[in-house]
Structure formats: structure tokens, C-alpha cells
mmCIF file of the N, C-alpha and C atoms, coordinates in Angstrom:
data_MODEL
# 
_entry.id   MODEL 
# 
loop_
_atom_site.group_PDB 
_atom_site.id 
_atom_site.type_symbol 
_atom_site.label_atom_id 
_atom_site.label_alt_id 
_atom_site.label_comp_id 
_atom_site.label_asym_id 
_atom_site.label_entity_id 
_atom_site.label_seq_id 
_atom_site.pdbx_PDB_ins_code 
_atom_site.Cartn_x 
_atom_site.Cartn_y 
_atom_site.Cartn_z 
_atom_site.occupancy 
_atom_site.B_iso_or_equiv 
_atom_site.pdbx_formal_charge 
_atom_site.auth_seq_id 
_atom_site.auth_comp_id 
_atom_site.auth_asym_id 
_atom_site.auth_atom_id 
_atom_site.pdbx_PDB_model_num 
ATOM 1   N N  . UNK A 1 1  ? 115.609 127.015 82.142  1.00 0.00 ? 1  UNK A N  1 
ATOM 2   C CA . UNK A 1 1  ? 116.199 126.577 80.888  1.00 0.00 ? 1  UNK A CA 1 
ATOM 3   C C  . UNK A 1 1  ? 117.047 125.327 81.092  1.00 0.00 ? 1  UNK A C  1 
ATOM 4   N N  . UNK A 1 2  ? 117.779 125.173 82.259  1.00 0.00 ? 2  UNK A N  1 
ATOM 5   C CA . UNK A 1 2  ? 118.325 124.254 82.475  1.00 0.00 ? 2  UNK A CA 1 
ATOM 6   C C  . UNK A 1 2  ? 117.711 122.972 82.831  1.00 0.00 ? 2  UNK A C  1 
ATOM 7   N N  . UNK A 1 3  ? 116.719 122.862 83.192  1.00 0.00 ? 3  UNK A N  1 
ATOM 8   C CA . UNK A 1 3  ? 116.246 121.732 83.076  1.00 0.00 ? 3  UNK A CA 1 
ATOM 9   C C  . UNK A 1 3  ? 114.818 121.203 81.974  1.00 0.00 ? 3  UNK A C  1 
ATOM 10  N N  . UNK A 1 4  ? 114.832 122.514 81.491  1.00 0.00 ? 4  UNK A N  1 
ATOM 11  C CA . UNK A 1 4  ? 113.904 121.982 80.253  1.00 0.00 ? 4  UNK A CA 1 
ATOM 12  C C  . UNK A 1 4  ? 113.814 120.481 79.189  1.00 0.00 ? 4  UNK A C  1 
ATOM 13  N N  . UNK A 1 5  ? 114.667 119.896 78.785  1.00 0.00 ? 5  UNK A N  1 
ATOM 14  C CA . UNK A 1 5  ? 114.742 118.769 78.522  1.00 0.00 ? 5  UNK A CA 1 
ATOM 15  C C  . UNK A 1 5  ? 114.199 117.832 79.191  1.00 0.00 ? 5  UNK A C  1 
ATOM 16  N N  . UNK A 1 6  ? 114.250 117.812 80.642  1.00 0.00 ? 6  UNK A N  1 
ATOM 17  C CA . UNK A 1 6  ? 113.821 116.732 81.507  1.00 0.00 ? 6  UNK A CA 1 
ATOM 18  C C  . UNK A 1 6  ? 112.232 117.025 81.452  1.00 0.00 ? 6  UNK A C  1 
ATOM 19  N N  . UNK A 1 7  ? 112.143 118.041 81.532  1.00 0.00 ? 7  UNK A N  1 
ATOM 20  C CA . UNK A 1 7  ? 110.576 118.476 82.241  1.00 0.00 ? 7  UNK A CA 1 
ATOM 21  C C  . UNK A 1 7  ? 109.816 118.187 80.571  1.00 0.00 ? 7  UNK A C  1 
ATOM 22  N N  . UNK A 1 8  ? 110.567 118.500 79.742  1.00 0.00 ? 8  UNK A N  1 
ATOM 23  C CA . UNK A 1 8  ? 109.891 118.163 78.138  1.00 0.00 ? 8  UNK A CA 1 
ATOM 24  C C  . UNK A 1 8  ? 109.522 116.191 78.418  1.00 0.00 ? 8  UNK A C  1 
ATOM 25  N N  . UNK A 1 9  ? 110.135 116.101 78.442  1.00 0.00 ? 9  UNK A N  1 
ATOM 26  C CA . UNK A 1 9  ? 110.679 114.195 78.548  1.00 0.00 ? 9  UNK A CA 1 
ATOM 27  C C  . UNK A 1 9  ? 109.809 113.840 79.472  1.00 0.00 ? 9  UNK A C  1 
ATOM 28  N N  . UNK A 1 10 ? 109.415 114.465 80.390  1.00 0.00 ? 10 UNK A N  1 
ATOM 29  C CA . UNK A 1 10 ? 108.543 113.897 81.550  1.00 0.00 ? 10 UNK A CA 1 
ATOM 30  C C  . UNK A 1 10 ? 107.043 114.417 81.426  1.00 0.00 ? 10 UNK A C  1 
ATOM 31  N N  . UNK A 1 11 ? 106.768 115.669 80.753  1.00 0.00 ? 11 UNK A N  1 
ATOM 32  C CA . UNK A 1 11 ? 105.582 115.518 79.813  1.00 0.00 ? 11 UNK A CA 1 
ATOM 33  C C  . UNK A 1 11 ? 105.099 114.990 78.652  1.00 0.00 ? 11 UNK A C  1 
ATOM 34  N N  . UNK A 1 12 ? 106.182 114.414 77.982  1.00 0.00 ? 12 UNK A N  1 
ATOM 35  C CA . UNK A 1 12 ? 105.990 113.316 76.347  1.00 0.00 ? 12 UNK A CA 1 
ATOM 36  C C  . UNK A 1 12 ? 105.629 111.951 77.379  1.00 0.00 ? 12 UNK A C  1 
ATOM 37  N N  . UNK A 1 13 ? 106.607 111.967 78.351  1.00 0.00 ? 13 UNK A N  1 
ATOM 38  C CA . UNK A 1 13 ? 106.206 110.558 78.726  1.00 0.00 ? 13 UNK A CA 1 
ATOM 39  C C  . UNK A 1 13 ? 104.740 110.347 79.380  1.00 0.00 ? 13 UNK A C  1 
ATOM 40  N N  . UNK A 1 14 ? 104.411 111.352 80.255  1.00 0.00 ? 14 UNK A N  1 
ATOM 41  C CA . UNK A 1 14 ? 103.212 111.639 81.482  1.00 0.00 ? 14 UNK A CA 1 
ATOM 42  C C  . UNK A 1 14 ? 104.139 110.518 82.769  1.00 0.00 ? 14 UNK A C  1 
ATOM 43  N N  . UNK A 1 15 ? 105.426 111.425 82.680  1.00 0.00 ? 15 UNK A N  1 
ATOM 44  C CA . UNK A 1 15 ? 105.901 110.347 83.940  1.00 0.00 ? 15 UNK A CA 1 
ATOM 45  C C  . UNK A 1 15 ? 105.567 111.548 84.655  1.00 0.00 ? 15 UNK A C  1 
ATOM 46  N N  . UNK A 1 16 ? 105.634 111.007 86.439  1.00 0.00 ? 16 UNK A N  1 
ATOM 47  C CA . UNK A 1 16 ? 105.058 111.911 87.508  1.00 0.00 ? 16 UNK A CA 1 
ATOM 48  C C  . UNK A 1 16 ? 106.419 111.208 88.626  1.00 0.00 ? 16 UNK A C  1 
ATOM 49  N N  . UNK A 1 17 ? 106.647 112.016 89.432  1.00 0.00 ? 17 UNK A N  1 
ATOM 50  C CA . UNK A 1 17 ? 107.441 111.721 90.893  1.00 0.00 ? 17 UNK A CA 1 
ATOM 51  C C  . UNK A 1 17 ? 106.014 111.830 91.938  1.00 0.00 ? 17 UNK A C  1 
ATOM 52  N N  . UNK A 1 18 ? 104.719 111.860 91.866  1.00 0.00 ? 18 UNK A N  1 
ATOM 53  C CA . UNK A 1 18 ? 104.068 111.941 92.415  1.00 0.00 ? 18 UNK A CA 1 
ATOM 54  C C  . UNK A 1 18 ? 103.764 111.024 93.426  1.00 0.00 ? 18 UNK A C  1 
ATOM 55  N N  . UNK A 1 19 ? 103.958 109.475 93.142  1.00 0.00 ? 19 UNK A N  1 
ATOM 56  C CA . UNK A 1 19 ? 104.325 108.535 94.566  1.00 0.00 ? 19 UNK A CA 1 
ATOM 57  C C  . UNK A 1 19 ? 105.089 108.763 94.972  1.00 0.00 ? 19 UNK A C  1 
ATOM 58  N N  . UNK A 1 20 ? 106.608 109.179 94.792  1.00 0.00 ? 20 UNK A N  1 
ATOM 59  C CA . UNK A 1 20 ? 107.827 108.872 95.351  1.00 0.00 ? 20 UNK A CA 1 
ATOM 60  C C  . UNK A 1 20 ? 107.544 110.391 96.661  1.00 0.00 ? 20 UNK A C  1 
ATOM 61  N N  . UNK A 1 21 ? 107.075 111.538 96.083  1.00 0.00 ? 21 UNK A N  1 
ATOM 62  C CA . UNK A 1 21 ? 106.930 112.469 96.531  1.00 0.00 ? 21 UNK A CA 1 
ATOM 63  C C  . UNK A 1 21 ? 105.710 112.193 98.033  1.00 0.00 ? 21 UNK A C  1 
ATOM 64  N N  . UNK A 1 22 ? 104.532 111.088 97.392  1.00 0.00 ? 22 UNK A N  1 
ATOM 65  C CA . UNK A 1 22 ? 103.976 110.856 98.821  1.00 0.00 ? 22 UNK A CA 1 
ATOM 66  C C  . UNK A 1 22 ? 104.489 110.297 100.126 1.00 0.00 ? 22 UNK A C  1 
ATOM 67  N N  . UNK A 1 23 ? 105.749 109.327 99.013  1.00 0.00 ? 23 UNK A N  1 
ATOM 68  C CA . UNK A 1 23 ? 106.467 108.163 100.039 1.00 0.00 ? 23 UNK A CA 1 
ATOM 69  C C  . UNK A 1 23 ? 107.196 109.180 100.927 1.00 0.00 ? 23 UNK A C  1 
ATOM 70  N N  . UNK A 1 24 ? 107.784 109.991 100.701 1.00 0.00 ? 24 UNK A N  1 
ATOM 71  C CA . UNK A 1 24 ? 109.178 110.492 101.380 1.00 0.00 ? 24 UNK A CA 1 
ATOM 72  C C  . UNK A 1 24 ? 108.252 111.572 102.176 1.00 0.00 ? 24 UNK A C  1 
ATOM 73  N N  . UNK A 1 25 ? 106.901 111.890 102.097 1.00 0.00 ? 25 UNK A N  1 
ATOM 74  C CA . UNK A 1 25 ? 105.602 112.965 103.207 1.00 0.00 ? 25 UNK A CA 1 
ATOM 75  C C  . UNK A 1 25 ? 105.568 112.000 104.050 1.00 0.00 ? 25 UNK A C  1 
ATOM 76  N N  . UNK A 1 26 ? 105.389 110.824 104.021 1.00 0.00 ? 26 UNK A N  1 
ATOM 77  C CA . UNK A 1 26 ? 104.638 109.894 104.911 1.00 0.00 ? 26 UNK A CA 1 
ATOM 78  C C  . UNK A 1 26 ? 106.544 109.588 105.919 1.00 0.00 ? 26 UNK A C  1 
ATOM 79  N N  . UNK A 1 27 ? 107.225 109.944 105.158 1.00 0.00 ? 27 UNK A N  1 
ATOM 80  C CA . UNK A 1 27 ? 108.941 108.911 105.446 1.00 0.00 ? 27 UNK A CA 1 
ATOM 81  C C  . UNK A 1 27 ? 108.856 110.887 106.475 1.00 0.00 ? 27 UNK A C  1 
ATOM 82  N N  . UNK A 1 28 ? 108.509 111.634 106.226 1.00 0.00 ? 28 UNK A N  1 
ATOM 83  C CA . UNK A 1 28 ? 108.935 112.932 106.555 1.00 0.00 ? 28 UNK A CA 1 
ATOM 84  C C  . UNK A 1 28 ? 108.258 113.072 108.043 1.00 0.00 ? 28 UNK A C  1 
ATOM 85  N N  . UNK A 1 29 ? 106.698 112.774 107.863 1.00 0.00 ? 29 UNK A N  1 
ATOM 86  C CA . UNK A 1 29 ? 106.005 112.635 109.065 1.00 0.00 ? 29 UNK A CA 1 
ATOM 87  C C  . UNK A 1 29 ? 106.351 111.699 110.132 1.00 0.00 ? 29 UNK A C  1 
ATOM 88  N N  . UNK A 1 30 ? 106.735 110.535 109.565 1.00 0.00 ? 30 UNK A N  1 
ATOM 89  C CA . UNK A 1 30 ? 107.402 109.545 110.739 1.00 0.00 ? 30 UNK A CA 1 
ATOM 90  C C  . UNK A 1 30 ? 108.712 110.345 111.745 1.00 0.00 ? 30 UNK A C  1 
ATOM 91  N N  . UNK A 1 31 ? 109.165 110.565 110.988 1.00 0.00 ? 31 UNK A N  1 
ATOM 92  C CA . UNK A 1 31 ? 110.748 111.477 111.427 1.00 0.00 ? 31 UNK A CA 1 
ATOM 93  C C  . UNK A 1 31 ? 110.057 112.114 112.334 1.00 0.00 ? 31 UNK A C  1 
ATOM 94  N N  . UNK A 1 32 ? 109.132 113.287 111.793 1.00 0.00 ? 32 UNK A N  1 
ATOM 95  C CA . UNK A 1 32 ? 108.440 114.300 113.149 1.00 0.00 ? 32 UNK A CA 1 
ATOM 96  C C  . UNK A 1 32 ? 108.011 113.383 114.572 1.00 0.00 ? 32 UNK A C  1 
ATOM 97  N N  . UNK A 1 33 ? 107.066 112.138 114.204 1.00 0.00 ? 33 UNK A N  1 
ATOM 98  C CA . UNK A 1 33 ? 106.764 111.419 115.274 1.00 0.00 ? 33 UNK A CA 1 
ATOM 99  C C  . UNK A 1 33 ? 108.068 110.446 115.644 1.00 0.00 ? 33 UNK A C  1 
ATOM 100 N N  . UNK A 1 34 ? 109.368 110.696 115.415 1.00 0.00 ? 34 UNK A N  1 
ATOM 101 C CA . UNK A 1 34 ? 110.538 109.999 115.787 1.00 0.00 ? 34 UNK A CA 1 
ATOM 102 C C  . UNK A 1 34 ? 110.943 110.374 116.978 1.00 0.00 ? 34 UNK A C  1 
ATOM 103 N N  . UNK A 1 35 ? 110.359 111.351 117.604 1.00 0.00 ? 35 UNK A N  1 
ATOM 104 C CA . UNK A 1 35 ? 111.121 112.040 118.635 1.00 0.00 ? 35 UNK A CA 1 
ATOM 105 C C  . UNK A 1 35 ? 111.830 110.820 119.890 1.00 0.00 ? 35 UNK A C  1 
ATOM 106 N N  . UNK A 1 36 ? 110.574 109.842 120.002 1.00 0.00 ? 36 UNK A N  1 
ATOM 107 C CA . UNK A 1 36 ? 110.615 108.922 121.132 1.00 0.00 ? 36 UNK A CA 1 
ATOM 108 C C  . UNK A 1 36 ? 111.720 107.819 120.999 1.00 0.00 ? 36 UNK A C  1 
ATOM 109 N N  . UNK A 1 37 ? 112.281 107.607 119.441 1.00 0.00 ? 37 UNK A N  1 
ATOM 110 C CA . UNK A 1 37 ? 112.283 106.556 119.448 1.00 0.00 ? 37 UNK A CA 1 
ATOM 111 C C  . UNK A 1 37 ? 114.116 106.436 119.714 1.00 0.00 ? 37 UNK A C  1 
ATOM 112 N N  . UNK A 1 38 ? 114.325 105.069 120.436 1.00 0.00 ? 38 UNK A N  1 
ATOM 113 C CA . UNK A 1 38 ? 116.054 105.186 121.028 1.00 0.00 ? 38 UNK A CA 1 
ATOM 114 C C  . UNK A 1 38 ? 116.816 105.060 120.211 1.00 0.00 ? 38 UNK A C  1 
ATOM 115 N N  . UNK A 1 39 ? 116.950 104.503 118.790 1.00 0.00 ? 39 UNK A N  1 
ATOM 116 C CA . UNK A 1 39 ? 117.636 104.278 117.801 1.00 0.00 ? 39 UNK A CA 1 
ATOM 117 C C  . UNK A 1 39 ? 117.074 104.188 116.498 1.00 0.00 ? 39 UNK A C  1 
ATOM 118 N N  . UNK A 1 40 ? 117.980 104.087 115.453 1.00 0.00 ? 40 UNK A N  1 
ATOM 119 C CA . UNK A 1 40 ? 118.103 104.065 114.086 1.00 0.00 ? 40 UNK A CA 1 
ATOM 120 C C  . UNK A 1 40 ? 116.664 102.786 113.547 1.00 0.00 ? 40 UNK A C  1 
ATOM 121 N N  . UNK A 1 41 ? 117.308 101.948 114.452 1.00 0.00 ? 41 UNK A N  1 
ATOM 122 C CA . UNK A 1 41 ? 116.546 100.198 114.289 1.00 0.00 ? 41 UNK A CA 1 
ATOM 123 C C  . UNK A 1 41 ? 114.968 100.414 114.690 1.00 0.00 ? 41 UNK A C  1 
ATOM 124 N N  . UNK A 1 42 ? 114.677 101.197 115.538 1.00 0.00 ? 42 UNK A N  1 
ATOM 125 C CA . UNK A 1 42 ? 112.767 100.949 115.622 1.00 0.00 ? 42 UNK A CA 1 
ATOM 126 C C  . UNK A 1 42 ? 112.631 102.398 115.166 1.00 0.00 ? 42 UNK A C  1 
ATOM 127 N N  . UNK A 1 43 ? 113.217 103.206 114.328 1.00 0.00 ? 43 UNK A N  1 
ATOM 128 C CA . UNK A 1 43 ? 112.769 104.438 113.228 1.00 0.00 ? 43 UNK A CA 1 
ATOM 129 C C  . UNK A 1 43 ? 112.390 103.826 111.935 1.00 0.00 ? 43 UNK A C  1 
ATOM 130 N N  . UNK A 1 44 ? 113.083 102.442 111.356 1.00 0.00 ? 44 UNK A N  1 
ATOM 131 C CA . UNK A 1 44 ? 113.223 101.489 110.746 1.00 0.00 ? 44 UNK A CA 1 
ATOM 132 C C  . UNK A 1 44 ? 112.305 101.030 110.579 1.00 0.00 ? 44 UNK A C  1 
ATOM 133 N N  . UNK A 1 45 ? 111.945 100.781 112.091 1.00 0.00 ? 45 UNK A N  1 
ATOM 134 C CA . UNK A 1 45 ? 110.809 98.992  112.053 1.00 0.00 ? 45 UNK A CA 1 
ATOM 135 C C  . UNK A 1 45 ? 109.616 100.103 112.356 1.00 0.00 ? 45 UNK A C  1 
ATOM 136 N N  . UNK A 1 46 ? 109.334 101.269 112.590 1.00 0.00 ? 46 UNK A N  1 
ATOM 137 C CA . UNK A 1 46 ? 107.945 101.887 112.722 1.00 0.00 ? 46 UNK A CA 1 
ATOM 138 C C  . UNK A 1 46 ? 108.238 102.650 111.194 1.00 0.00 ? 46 UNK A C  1 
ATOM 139 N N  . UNK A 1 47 ? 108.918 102.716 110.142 1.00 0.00 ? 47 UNK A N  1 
ATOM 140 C CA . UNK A 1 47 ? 108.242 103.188 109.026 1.00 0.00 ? 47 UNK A CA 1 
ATOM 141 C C  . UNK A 1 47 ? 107.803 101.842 108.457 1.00 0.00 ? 47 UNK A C  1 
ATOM 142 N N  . UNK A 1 48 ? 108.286 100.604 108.238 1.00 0.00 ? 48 UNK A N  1 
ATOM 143 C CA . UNK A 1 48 ? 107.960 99.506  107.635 1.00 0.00 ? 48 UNK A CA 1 
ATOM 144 C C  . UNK A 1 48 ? 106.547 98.964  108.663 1.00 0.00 ? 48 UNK A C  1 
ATOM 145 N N  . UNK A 1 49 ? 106.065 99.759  109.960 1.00 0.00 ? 49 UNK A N  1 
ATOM 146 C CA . UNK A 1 49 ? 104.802 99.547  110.290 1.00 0.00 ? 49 UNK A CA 1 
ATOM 147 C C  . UNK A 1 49 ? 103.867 100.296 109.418 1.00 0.00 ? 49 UNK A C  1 
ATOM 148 N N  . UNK A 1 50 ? 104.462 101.423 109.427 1.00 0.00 ? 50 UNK A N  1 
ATOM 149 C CA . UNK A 1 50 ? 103.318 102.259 108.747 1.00 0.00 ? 50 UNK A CA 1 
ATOM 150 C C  . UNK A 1 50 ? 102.965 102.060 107.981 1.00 0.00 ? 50 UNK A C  1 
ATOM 151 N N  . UNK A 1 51 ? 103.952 101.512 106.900 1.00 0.00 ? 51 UNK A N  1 
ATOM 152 C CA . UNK A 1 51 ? 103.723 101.320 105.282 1.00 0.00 ? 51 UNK A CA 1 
ATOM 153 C C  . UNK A 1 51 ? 102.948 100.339 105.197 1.00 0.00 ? 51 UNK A C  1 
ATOM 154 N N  . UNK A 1 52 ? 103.557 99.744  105.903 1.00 0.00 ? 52 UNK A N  1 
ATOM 155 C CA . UNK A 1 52 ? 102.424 97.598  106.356 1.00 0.00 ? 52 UNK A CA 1 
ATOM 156 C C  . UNK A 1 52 ? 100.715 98.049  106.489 1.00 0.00 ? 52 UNK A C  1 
ATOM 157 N N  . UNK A 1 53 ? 100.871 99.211  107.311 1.00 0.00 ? 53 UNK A N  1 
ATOM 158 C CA . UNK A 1 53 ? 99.312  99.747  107.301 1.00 0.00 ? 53 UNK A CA 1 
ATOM 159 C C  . UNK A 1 53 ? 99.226  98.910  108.738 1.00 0.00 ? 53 UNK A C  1 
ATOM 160 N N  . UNK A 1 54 ? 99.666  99.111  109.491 1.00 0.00 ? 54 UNK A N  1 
ATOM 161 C CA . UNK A 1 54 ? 99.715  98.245  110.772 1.00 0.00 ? 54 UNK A CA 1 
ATOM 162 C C  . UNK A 1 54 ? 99.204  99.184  112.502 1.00 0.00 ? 54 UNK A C  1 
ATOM 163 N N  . UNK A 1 55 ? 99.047  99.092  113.120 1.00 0.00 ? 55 UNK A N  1 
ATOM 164 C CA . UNK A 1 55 ? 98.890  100.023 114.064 1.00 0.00 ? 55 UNK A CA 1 
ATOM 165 C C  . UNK A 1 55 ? 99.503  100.132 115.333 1.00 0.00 ? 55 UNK A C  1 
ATOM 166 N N  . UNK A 1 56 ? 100.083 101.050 115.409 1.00 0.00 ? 56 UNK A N  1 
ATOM 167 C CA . UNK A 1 56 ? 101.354 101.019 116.781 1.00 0.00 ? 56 UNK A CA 1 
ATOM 168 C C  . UNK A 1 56 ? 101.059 101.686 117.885 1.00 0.00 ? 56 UNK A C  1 
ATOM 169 N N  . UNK A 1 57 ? 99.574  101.728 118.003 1.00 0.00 ? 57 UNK A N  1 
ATOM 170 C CA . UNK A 1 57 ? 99.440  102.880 119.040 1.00 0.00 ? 57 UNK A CA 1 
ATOM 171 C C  . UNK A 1 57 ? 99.588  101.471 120.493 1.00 0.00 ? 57 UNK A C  1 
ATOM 172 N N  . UNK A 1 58 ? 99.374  101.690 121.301 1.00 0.00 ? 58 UNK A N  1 
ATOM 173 C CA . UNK A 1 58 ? 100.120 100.978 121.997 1.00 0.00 ? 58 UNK A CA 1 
ATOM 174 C C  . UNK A 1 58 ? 98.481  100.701 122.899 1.00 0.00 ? 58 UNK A C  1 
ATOM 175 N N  . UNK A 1 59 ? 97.752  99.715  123.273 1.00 0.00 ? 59 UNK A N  1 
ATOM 176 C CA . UNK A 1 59 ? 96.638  99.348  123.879 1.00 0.00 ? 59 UNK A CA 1 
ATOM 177 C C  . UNK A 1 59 ? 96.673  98.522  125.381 1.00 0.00 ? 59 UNK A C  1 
ATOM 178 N N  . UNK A 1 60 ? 96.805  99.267  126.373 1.00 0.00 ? 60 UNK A N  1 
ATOM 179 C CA . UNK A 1 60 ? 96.838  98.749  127.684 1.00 0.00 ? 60 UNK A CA 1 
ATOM 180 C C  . UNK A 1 60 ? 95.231  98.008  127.925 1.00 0.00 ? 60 UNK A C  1 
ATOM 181 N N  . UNK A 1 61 ? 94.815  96.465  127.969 1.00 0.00 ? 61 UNK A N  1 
ATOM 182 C CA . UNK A 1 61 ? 94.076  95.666  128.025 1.00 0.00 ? 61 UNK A CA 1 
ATOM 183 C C  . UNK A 1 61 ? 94.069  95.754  130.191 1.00 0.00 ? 61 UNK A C  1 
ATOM 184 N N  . UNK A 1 62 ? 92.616  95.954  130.457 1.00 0.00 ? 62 UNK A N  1 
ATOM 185 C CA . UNK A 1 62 ? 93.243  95.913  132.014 1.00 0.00 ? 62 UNK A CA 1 
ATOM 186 C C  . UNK A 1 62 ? 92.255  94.592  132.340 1.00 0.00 ? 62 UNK A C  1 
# 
């Protein structure tokens, strides 16, 4: 009951949290694969890889 208004308002509109909800799975999974990382700053710079669509696996050329 308490939030009925919103949930009315967000079916008149057809608004959805449905990206924001993928963003913060994908922001959730990074965290899990965070284990390695030494600081705040490349937890940072490997979600703005991911999102980039970029690839970080790491390729030893011999």
C-alpha cells in the first residue's frame, strides 16, 4: 500500500528501472571479479573497461 502511487505512476508512464537494474548486475559482477585488484582506482578503470566493451584478459605474445 505504501508504495502504490509510485508503482501506479510507473505503469501510466511504462517507466522501467530495467537498465539501471542491468547496470548495477554487470557493476555487481565486476566487484565479484575485484578480488585481485590493489585499489579503489583500477576497480574504477576495469568497470569503465567493461562498459567500453574492451578486453582485459591479459595476452602473453611469446
Amino acid at each position: 500500500k505504501k508504495h502504490l502511487p509510485a508503482i501506479l505512476n510507473a505503469m501510466r508512464l511504462k517507466a522501467s528501472n530495467g537498465l539501471a537494474e542491468a547496470i548495477n548486475a554487470k557493476i555487481q559482477y565486476m566487484k565479484l571479479r575485484a578480488k585481485g585488484f590493489r585499489n579503489k582506482q583500477r576497480f574504477k578503470t576495469a568497470i569503465l573497461f567493461y562498459f567500453g566493451g574492451l578486453d582485459m584478459t591479459f595476452h602473453h605474445e611469446r
